[in-house]
C-alpha positions in Angstrom: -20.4 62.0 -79.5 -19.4 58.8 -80.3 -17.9 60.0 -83.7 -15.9 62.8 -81.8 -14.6 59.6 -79.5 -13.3 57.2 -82.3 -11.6 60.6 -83.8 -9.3 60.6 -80.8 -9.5 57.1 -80.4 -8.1 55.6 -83.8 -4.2 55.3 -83.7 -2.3 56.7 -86.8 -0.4 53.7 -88.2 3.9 53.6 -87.4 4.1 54.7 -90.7 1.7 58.3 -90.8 3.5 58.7 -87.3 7.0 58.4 -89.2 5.2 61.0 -91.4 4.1 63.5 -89.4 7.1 63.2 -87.6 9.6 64.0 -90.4 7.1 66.9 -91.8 7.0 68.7 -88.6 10.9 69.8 -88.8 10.1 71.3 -92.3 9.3 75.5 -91.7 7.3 76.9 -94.6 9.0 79.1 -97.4 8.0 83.0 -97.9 4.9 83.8 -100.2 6.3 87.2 -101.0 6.5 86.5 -104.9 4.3 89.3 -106.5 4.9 87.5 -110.1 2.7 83.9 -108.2 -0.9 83.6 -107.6 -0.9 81.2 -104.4 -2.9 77.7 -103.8 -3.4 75.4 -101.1 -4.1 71.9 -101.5 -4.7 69.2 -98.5 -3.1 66.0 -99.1 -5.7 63.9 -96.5 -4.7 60.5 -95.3 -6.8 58.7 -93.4 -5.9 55.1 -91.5 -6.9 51.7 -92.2 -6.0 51.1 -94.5 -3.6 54.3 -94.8 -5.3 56.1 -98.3 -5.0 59.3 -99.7 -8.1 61.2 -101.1 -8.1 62.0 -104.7 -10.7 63.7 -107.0 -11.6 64.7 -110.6 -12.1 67.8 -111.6 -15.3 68.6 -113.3 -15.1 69.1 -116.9 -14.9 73.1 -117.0 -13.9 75.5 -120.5 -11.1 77.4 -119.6 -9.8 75.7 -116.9 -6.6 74.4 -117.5 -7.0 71.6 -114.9 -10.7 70.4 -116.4 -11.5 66.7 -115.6 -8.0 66.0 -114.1 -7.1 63.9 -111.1 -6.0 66.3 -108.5 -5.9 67.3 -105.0 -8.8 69.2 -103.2 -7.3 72.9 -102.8 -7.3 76.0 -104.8 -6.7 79.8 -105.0 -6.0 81.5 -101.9 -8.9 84.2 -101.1 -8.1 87.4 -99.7 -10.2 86.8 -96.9 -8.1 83.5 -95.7 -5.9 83.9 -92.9 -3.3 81.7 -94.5 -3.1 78.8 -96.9 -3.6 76.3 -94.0 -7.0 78.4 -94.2 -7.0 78.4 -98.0 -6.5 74.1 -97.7 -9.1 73.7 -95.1 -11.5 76.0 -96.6 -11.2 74.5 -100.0 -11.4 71.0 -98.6 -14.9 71.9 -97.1 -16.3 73.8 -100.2 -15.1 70.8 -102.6 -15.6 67.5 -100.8 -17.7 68.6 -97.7 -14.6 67.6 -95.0 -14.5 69.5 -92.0 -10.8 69.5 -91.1 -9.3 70.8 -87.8 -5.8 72.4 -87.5 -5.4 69.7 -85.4 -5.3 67.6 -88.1 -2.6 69.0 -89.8 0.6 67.2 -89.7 2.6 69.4 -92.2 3.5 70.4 -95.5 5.4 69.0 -98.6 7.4 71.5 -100.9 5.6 74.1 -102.6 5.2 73.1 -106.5 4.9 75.7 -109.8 3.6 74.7 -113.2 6.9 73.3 -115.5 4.7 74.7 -118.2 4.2 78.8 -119.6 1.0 78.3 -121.2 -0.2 77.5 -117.3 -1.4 80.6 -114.8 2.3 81.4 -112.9 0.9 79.8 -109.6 2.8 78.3 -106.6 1.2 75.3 -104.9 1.6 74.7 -101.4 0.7 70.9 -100.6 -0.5 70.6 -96.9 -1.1 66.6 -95.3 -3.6 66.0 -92.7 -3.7 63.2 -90.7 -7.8 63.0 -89.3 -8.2 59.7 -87.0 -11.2 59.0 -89.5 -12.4 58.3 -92.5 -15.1 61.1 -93.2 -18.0 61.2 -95.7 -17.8 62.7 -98.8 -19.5 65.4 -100.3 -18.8 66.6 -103.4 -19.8 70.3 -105.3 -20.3 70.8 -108.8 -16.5 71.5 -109.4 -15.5 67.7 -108.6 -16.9 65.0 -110.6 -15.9 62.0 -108.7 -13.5 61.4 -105.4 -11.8 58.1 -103.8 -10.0 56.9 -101.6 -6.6 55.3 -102.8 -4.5 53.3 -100.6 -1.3 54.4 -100.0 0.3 50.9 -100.8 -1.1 51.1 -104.9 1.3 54.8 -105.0 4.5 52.7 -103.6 3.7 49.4 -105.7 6.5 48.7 -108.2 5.4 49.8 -111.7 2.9 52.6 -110.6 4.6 55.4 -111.0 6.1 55.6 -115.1 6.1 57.7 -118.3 2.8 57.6 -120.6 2.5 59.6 -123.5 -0.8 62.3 -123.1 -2.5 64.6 -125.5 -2.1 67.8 -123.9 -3.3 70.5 -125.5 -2.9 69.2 -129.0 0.1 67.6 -128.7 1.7 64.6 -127.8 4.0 64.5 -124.3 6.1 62.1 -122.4 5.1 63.3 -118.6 5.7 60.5 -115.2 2.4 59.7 -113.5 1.0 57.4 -111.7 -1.3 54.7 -113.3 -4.3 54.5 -110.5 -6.5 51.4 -112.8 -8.8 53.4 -115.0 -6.8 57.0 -113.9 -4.6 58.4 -114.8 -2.3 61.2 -112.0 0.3 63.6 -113.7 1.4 67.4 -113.6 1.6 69.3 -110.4 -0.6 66.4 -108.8 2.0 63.4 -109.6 5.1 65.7 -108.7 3.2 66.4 -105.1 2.7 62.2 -105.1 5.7 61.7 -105.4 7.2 64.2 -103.1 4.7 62.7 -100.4 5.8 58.7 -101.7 9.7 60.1 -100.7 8.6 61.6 -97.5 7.2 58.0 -96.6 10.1 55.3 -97.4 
């Protein structure tokens, strides 16, 4: 009870209500695409301080994603309703959230790989806002989550190139440098998208 009564209690910071406000004029695109596989992943923000969750992936062969930092999401089933179903369920399976659609605030644009040796999937990127902090827990597929404010995405120097071995060759991709992680791909382009949506 008293859980459910901080939930509604806790006000979003002025700037998640800025947020929320600017996502709610965007309408979703059409998922009509036969060539894309769809995914769903939930960009949660919690307040104080105002943090984004983040996890690695589990080292897996054959996943192109193994051990990356990433958003919780993934494939949408057949049985989901819709990706807002796809995020939520996902969110629950990976990290052990329960989120309500009355958390959701919106969505960022959809993202596709920039790469052909990567599955032709389409990414949709939905931001919930829950009152609280919730516990964490994680399934095999996620080998560590936290919690990063959303000051250390916005600090000057942050966001930059590095060079990566990807695949067996050296690349020049933007990411953001999060201390000992490292947040590039479809990941940092959805960061950054989100970063935009909030100055």
């Amino acid at each position: 009870m008293l859980r459910r009564w901080l939930r509604i209690s806790l006000a979003l910071s002025g700037r998640l209500t800025r947020l929320k406000e600017r996502l709610a004029q965007r309408q979703p695109g059409n998922t009509d695409d036969p060539a894309l596989i769809w995914a769903a992943v939930a960009v949660v923000i919690v307040p104080d301080p105002d943090s984004i969750l983040l996890i690695r992936r589990a080292e897996r062969a054959g996943d192109p994603w193994s051990g990356h930092m990433a958003l919780p999401g993934g494939r949408r089933d057949p049985a989901d309703r819709d990706l807002v179903a796809t995020a939520i369920r996902e969110v629950v399976e990976e990290v052990g959230i329960d989120l309500s659609p009355a958390d959701l605030a919106g969505l960022l644009e959809d993202v596709v790989p920039r790469t052909p040796v990567l599955p032709p999937i389409a990414v949709r990127p939905f931001v919930f806002l829950p009152a609280a902090r919730p516990e964490l827990l994680l399934n095999p597929e996620v080998a560590s989550a936290r919690w990063v404010p959303l000051g250390d995405l916005m600090e000057p120097g942050a966001h930059h190139p590095v060079h990566l071995e990807v695949a067996g060759q050296s690349r020049e991709v933007q990411a953001y440098q999060l201390q000992d992680a490292i947040v590039w791909g479809m990941t940092e382009r959805i960061l950054t998208a989100l970063v935009h949506e909030l100055t």
